[in-house]
Structure formats: C-alpha cells, structure tokens
matplotlib code that plots the C-alpha trace (Angstrom):
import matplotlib.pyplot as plt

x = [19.0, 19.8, 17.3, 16.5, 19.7, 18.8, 15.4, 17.3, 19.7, 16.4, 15.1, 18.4, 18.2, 14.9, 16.4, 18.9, 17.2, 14.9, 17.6, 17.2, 21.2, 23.3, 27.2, 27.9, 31.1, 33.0, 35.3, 37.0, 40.2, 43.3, 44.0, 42.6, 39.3, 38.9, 40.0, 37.7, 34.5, 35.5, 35.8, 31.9, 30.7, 32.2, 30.8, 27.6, 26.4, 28.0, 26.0, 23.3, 23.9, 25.3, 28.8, 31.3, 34.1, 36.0, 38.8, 41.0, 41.6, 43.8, 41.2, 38.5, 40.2, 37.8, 40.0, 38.8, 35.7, 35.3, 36.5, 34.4, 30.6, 31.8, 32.2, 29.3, 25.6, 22.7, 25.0, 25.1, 28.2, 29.0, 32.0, 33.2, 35.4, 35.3, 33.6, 30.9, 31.8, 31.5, 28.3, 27.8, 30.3, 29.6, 26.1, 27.3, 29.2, 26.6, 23.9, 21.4, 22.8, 23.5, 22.1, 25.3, 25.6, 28.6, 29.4, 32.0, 32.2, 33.6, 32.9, 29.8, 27.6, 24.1, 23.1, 21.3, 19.5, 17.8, 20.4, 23.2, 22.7, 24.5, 24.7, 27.8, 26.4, 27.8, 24.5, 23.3, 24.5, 27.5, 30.5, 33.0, 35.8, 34.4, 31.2, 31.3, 34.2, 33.3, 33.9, 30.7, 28.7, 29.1, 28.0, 25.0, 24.3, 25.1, 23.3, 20.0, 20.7, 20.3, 20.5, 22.5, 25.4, 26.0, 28.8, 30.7, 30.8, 34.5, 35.4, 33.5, 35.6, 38.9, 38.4, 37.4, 40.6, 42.8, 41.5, 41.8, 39.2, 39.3, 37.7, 39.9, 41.0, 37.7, 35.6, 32.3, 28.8, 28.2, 32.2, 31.1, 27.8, 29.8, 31.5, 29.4, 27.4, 31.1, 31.5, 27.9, 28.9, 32.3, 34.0, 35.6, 37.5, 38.8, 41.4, 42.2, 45.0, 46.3, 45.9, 42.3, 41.3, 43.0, 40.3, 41.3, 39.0, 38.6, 39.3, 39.0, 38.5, 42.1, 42.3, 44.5, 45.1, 43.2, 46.7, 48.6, 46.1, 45.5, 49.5, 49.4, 46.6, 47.8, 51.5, 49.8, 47.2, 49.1, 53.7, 52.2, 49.6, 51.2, 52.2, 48.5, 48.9, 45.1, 44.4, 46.0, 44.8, 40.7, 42.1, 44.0, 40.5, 38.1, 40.8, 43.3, 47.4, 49.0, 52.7, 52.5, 50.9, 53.4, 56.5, 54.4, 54.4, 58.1, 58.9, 56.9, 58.0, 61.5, 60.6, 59.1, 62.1, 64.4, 62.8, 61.5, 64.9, 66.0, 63.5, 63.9, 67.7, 66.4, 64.5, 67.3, 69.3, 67.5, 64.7, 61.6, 60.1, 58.2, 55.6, 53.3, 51.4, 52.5, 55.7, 56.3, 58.5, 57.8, 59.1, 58.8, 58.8, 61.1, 58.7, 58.5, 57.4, 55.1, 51.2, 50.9, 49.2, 52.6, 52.9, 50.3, 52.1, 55.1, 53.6, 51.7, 55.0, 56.4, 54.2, 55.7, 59.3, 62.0, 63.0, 59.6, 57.5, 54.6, 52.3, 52.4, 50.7, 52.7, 52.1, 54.0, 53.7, 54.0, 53.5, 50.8, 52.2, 50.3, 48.4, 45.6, 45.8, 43.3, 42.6, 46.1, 47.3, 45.4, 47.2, 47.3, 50.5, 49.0, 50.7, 49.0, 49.1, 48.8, 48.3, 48.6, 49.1, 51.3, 49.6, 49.4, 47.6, 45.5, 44.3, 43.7, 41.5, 39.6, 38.9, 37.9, 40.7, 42.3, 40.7, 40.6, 42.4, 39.0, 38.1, 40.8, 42.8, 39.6, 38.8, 42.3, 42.4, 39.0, 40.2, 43.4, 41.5, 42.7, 40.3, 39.6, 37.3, 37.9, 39.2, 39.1, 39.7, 43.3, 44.5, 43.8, 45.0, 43.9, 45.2, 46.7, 48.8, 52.2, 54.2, 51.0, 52.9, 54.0, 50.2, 48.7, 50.3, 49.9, 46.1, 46.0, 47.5, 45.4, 41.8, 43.5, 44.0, 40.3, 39.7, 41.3, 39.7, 36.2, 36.6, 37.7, 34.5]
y = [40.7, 41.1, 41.0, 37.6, 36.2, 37.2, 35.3, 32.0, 32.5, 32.6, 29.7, 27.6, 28.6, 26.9, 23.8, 23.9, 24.5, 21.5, 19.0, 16.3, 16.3, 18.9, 17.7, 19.9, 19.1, 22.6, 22.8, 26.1, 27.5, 28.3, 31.7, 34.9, 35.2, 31.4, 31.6, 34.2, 32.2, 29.2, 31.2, 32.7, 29.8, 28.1, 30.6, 30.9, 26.9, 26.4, 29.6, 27.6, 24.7, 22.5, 20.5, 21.3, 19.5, 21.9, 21.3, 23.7, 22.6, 24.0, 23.1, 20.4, 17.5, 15.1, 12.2, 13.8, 14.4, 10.8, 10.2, 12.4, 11.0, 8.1, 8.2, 10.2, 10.1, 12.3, 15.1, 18.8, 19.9, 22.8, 24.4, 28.0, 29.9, 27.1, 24.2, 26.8, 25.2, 22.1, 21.7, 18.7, 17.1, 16.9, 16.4, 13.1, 12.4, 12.9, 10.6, 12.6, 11.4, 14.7, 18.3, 20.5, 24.2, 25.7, 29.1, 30.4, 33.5, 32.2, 31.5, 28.5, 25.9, 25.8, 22.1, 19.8, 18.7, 19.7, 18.6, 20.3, 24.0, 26.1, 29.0, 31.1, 34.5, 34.2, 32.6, 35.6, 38.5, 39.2, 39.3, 37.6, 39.1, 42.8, 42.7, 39.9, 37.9, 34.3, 35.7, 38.2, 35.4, 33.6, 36.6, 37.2, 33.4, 33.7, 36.8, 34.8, 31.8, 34.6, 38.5, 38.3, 37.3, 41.0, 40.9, 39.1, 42.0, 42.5, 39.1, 39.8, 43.1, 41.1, 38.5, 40.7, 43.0, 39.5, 39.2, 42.7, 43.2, 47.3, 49.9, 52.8, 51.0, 50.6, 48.1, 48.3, 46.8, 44.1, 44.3, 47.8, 46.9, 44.6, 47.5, 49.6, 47.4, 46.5, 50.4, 50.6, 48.6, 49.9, 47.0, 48.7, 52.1, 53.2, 55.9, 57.5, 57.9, 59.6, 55.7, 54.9, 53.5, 51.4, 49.0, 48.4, 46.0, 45.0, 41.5, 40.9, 44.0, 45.2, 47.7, 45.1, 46.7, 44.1, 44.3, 43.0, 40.5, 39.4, 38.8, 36.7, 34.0, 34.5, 33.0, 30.6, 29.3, 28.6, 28.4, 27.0, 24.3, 21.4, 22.4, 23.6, 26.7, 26.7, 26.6, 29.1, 31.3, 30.0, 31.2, 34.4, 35.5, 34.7, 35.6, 38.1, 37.6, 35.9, 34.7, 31.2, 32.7, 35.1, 32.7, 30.0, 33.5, 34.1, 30.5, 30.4, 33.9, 32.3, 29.3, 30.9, 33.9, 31.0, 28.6, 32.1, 33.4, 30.0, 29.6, 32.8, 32.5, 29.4, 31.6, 34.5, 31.7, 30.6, 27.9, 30.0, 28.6, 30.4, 29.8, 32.2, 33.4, 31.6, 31.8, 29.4, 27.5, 24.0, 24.0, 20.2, 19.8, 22.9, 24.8, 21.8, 22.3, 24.9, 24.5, 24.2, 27.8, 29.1, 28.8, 31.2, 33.9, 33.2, 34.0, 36.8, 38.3, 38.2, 38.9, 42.4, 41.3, 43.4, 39.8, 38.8, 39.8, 41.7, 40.8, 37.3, 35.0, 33.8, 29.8, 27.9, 24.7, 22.7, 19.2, 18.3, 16.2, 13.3, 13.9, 16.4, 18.0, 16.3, 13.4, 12.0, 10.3, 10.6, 9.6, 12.5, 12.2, 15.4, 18.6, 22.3, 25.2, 28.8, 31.3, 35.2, 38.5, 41.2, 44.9, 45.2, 42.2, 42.8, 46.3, 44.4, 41.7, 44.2, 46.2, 42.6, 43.7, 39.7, 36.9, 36.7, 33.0, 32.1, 31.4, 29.0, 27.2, 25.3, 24.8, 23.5, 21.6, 19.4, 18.1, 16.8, 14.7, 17.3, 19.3, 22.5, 24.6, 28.1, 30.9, 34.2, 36.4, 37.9, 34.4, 31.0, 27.8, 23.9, 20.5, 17.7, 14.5, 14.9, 14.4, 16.7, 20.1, 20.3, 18.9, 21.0, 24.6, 23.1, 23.1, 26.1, 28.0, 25.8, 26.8, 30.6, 30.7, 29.2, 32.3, 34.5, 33.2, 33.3, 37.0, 37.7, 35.9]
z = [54.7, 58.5, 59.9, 57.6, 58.8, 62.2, 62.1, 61.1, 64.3, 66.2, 64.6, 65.4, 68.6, 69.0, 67.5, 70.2, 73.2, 72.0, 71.7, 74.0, 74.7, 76.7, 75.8, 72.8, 71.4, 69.8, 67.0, 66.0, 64.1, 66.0, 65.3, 67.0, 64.9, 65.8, 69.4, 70.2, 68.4, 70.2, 73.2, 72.9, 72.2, 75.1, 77.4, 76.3, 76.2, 79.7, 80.9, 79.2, 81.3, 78.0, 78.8, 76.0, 74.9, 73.0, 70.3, 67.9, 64.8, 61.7, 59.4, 59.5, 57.7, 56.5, 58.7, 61.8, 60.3, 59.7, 63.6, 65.0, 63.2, 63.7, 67.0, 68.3, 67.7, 69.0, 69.9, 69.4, 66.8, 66.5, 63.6, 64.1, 61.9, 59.1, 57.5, 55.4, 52.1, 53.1, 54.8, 52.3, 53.2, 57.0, 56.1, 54.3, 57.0, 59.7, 58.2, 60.1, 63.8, 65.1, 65.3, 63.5, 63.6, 61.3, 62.4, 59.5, 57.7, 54.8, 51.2, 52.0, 50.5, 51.3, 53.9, 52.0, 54.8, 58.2, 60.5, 59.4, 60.0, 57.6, 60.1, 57.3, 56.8, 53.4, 52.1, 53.2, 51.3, 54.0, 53.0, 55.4, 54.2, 55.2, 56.9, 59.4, 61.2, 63.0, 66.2, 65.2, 63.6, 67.3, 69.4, 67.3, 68.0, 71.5, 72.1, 69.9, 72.7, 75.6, 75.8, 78.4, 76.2, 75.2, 77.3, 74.8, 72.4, 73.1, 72.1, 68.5, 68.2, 69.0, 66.9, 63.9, 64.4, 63.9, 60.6, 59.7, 57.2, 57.4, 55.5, 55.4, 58.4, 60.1, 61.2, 59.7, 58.8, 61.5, 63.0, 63.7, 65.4, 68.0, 68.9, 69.2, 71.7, 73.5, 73.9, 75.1, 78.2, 78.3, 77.5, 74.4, 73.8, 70.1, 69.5, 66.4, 64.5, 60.7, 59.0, 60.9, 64.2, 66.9, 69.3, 73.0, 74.7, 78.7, 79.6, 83.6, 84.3, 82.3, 79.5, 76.4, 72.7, 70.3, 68.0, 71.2, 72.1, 68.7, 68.1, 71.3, 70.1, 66.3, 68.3, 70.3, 68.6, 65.1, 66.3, 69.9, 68.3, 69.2, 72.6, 73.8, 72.5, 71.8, 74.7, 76.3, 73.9, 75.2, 78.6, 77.2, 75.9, 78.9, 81.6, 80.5, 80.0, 82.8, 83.8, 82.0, 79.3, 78.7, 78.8, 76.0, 74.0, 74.1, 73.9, 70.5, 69.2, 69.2, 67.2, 64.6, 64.5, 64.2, 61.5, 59.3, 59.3, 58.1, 55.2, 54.6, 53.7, 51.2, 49.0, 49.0, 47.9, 44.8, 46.1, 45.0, 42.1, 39.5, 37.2, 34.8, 37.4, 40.4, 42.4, 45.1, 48.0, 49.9, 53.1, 53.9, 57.5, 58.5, 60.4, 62.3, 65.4, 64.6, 63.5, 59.8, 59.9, 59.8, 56.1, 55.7, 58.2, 56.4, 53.0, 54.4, 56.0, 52.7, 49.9, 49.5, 49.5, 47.4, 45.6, 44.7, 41.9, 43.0, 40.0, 40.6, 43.5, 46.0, 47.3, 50.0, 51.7, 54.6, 55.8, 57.7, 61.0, 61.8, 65.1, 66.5, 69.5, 72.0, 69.4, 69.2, 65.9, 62.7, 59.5, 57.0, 54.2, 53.1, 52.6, 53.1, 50.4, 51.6, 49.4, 49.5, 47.5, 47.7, 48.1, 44.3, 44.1, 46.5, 44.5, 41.4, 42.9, 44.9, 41.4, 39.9, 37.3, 38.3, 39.7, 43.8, 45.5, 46.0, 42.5, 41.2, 44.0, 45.8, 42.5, 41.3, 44.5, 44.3, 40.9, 42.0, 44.8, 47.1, 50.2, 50.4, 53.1, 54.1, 51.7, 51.1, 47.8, 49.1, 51.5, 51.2, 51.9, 50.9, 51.3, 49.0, 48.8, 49.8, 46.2, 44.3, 44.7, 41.2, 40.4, 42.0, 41.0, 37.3, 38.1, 39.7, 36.4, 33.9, 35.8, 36.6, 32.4, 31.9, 34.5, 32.6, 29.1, 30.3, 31.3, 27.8, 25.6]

ax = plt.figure().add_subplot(projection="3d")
ax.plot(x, y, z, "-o")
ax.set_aspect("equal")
plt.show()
C-alpha cells in the first residue's frame, strides 16, 4: 500500500513540475501539525524555484473557498492538514482552472476529476489518526519533489508529536519512519522514559523538545490567530524561538488563562447542558480574541473534568469572527462545534464498543445545511448557522441513535 501511495506522490510530482505556472498559492491549518506542513511545503517549492503565497486557515470555509477560485485561474493550489473530505467540493469549485494538491491526513473523499489531486493517505489504507500526520504526508511529497528535502524530516516528527497519535506512547508506521530518517542526519534525538518516548529535534542548529515547540505553535497559531500568530509559528519552525516570538507566546498564554478560567467558572456554575448522549456549552463570542480553535483546546482540557460525566460526549462552541487573516473580511454568521471524549470514551471507541465523532457529527452537520471537513474518531469539529446549536446537537443524537440501532440489527 506504500509503496502504491508512494507511486501516486511520484506521479503528482510530474504533474507539478509540468505546470506552466510557478506562483503556488499554500493553504494549511493553524496548529503545530499544520504549521509544520505549511512550513515544508513552503520550503521545498521555493527551493524549487515556485513563488508561494502562503495562508493559515482554521478550516477551509467554503466562503474563502469561493474567493479564492474565483479569483485565481491556472494556478497551483495546494491544501495541507485539511480539505480530504471535501475534495468534491473544491473540485466544484475549481471548474477545472487550476492544478490542486490536498495534502490531509484526515478522513477523505476520493477527486472526481484530474485536477484536483486527492493527495490524503486515507484513500490509501493509512490511517491518519495513527499512522501518518500532514506534516509526514508533506515531507514524503517534498522528498518525491526532490531528495534533497530529507532535511525536513524533523519538521514531519514535530508536527506528528502535536497531534499525538502514540502507540504506547510512540510514534509509529510512517511517523516512525520520519524519525528515523531525522535521526539519520542527526536532526532528531529520543529519550526514554517509564510512560514511552520523548522527541527533541534541531531547528538552526539548537536542540528544542517537540512538546515545547509544539505548545508554542498550538499558542500561536490557534489564541495568537488574529494577531499573526501563524506566522510566527512559519518562522518558529524554519528559524528557531526568538525574542519577539517569545513575548507573542506569553502575550497569548495570558489570554487564553484569562478567558478559560472565565468559562470555566460558567460551567461550575450550572451553564453545561446535557442531553442523552451529549453534554455541552456555547461560548458566544467569550474567547474573543482568540482563534476559534480554542474551543477545541478548551474541550480537550476538560474532557476528564470531576463535574462532567465521563460516558457522555462533550461539545462546545464558538463564533466564528468575520475576517481571515491575510484576506480581510468574509461574512460568516456561522458558529464552530468542537467535539471531544474524555479517557473512557476514548477506550470505548478505540474497542469499536461506541461509535467514534467521525461517524455521526459530519454526518449530523451536512443535513442541517451545515460544513464539515476534517475529523477524527476521538476530536472533531464542524461548522453551522449561528442560532442551529440546539439543531444541531438534536441531529447529532437522532443519527448517534440510528448509530446505535444499526449496530444492534
């Protein structure tokens, strides 16, 4: 199957060094497994001699979508760390004007035609919650585009440490192969420990913890979005931590103390809601100014809380605010819904004893009108309608119970 999926990387390769163009224009997710795809992309097209013009996004909203191919023809696209499920949709959009490449790891959707490049090594047989991060989809697509890209092994590592898919906490399968070609050129070093392993990779010639790095870009990327965050994260991975860096850091770590504590003291007080299988918060515009990533890290923080109950899925939302970074104002009116599991949960899903996010919330979400792109059995997150919360977590239960029902036949 590798060596399959390796072939196609070849093959798109071809298709890239062929285009007539040399402007690519980059879109990748804001947190540290997006950052550092973004970030090896970036690096290896300009190596290439290609001009990029790069932008982080929080998820690929079919407004900016609908700016971008209809603003641009005959270019090179390129999607990293999401848009796999929706390869339809940007082929619809795209009306065969531009050559796409979508670099995710997440659940996808075959293209349905030849210039949209469905790149997710989810169609296949990787799983991208265990074998293969973005940031490792991109460096085998960089290496394909030139062997001299193997230098950007330590970026794959980093990126698949922020999403922390572990195996008796290990990387493995192709994660593990990054780092074993990153330790090959000494660009890597693991220590052990009673729990697993621990990653430390070289950036500018300086020894950084992937944890440490990967809690800086998870800050800046996602509590630091609207104030360039992003890209100090881009400079974070192909430079190393600097002053300026270090101050957006604390700057943002104080924000999102300040407004979690807050929302925090909501829920103590009685403003979780809960449903049969679903318990859940909305937390408007509170988190405001912070990226709408934060409801996620918020749930995720507190999936395993004393006052929640662990047998039930935890949701939260967040407005989306109307303007992208680098695009300016973009009307939305919709509202983000993150969801997570506590540990127990997690177990369950993993022993297909209950049904993973995966499988009912896209799902839920499409027939309320609503969009959904990148997610994962144990976190994910879609968007609706501002007003469609109640809607939406009614939808979610009725298509978890058809879940549930089907199992049972």
């Amino acid at each position: 199957m590798k060596q399959k999926y390796l072939g196609i990387l070849n093959d798109a390769v071809k298709r890239m060094y062929a285009h007539p163009g040399r402007e690519v224009l980059l879109f990748h997710h804001n947190d540290t497994d997006g950052l550092a795809s973004g970030t090896i992309l970036l690096t290896a097209c300009e190596r290439a001699g290609w001009t990029v013009k790069r932008y982080a996004l929080e998820k690929p909203y079919p407004e900016v979508l609908d700016l971008v191919f209809r603003e641009h023809t005959g270019k090179l696209i390129m999607f990293a760390d999401f848009a796999g499920k929706i390869a339809p949709l940007i082929a619809d959009k795209n009306r065969r004007q531009n050559l796409v490449f979508i670099l995710d790891h997440h659940p996808a959707e075959p293209s349905p035609d030849d210039t949209v490049l469905n790149l997710d090594p989810d169609l296949f047989g990787l799983k991208g919650d265990l074998d293969i991060s973005a940031s490792t989809t991109c460096y085998l697509f960089a290496k394909a585009m030139h062997e001299g890209n193997r230098d950007l092994a330590s970026l794959a590592v980093l990126g698949a440490v922020g999403d922390g898919f572990y195996v008796d906490g290990a990387l493995v399968s192709e994660n593990r192969q990054a780092l074993m070609e990153a330790l090959q050129q000494v660009l890597a070093r693991v220590s052990t420990h009673d729990s697993g392993e621990r990653y430390y990779i070289k950036i500018s010639g300086k020894e950084y913890p992937c944890d440490f790095l990967s809690r800086h870009l998870d800050m800046l990327g996602a509590v630091g979005y609207y104030r360039n965050g992003a890209d100090a994260g881009v400079r974070l991975c192909m430079y190393g931590l600097d002053e300026d860096i270090t101050k957006l850091y604390e700057q943002c770590k104080a924000i999102k103390e300040e407004r979690f504590s807050r929302q925090l003291e909501v829920l103590e007080e009685g403003g979780l809601v809960t449903g049969e299988y679903i318990q859940w918060f909305d937390t408007g515009n509170t988190f405001s100014p912070m990226g709408v990533k934060m409801v996620g890290v918020f749930c995720n923080e507190l999936k395993d809380a004393d006052f929640l109950d662990k047998t039930k899925y935890l949701a939260g939302f967040q407005h989306i605010p109307n303007e992208i970074p680098g695009f300016g104002k973009i009307r939305f009116d919709k509202t983000k819904i993150s969801m997570r599991v506590s540990e127990h949960l997690a177990q369950e899903i993993r022993s297909g004893r209950m049904p993973g996010l995966s499988s009912f919330l896209p799902e839920a979400t499409l027939r309320l009108g609503g969009f959904a792109d990148a997610c994962h059995s144990l976190s994910a997150a879609t968007t609706i309608d501002i007003g469609m919360e109640d809607r939406l977590i009614e939808e979610t239960e009725r298509v978890f119970r058809e879940i549930i029902s089907r199992h049972k036949e």
